[in-house]
C-alpha positions as CSV (number, residue, x, y, z in Angstrom):
1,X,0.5,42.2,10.3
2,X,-2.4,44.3,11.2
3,X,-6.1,43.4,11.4
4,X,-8.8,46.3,11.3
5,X,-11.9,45.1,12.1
6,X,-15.0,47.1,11.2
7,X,-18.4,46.8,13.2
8,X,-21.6,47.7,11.0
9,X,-25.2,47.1,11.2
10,X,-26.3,45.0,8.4
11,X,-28.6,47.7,7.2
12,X,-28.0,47.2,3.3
13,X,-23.9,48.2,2.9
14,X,-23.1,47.0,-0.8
15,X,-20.2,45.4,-1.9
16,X,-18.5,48.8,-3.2
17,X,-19.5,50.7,0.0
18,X,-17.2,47.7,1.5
19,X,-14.4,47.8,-0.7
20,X,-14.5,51.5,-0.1
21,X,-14.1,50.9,4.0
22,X,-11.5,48.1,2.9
23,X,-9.2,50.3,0.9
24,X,-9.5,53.2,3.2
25,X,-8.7,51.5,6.6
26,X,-5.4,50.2,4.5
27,X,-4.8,53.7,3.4
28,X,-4.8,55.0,7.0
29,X,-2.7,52.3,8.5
30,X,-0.1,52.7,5.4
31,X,0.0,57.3,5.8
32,X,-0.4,56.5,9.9
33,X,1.6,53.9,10.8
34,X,3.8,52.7,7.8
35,X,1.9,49.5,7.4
36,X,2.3,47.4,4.6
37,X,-0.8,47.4,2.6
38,X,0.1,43.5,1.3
39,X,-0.1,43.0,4.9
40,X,-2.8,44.5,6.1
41,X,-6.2,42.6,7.0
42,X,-9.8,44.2,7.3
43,X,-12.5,42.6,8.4
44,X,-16.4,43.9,8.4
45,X,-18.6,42.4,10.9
46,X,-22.6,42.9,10.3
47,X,-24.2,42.7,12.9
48,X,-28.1,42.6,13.3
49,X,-29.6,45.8,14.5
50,X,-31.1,44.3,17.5
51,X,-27.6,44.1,18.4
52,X,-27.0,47.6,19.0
53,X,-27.7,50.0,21.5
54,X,-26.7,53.3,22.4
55,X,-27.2,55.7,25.4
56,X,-28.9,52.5,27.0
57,X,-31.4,52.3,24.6
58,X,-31.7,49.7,21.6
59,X,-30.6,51.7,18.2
60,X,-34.2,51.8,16.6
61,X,-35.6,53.3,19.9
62,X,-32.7,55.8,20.3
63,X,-33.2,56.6,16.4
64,X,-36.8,57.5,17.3
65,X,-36.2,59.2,20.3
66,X,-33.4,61.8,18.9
67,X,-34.4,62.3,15.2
């Protein structure tokens, strides 16, 4: 039974945007990997934005910085 789990900034994603990232990370475990779609978990995580960094930098400075 396989669990994807998908880490997003909570930066507006709607409910179809979701269910869009839902069906498709079933999808690719099904083509990939014979899964069993019944099976198959998918959980999104929001996280703040705070939360974030990248290149050792928080995500809203490293936005600013490479733009």
């Amino acid at each position: 039974m396989p669990l994807v789990t998908i880490q997003i900034t909570d930066e507006g994603v709607t409910p179809t945007q979701k269910a869009a990232l839902i069906q498709g990370a079933t999808e690719l475990l099904q083509r990939v990997l014979d899964k069993n779609p019944a099976t198959t978990m998918v959980l999104i995580d929001e996280l703040p934005l705070a939360n974030w960094g990248i290149g050792g930098l928080p995500v809203e400075i490293y936005r600013q910085q490479h733009r």
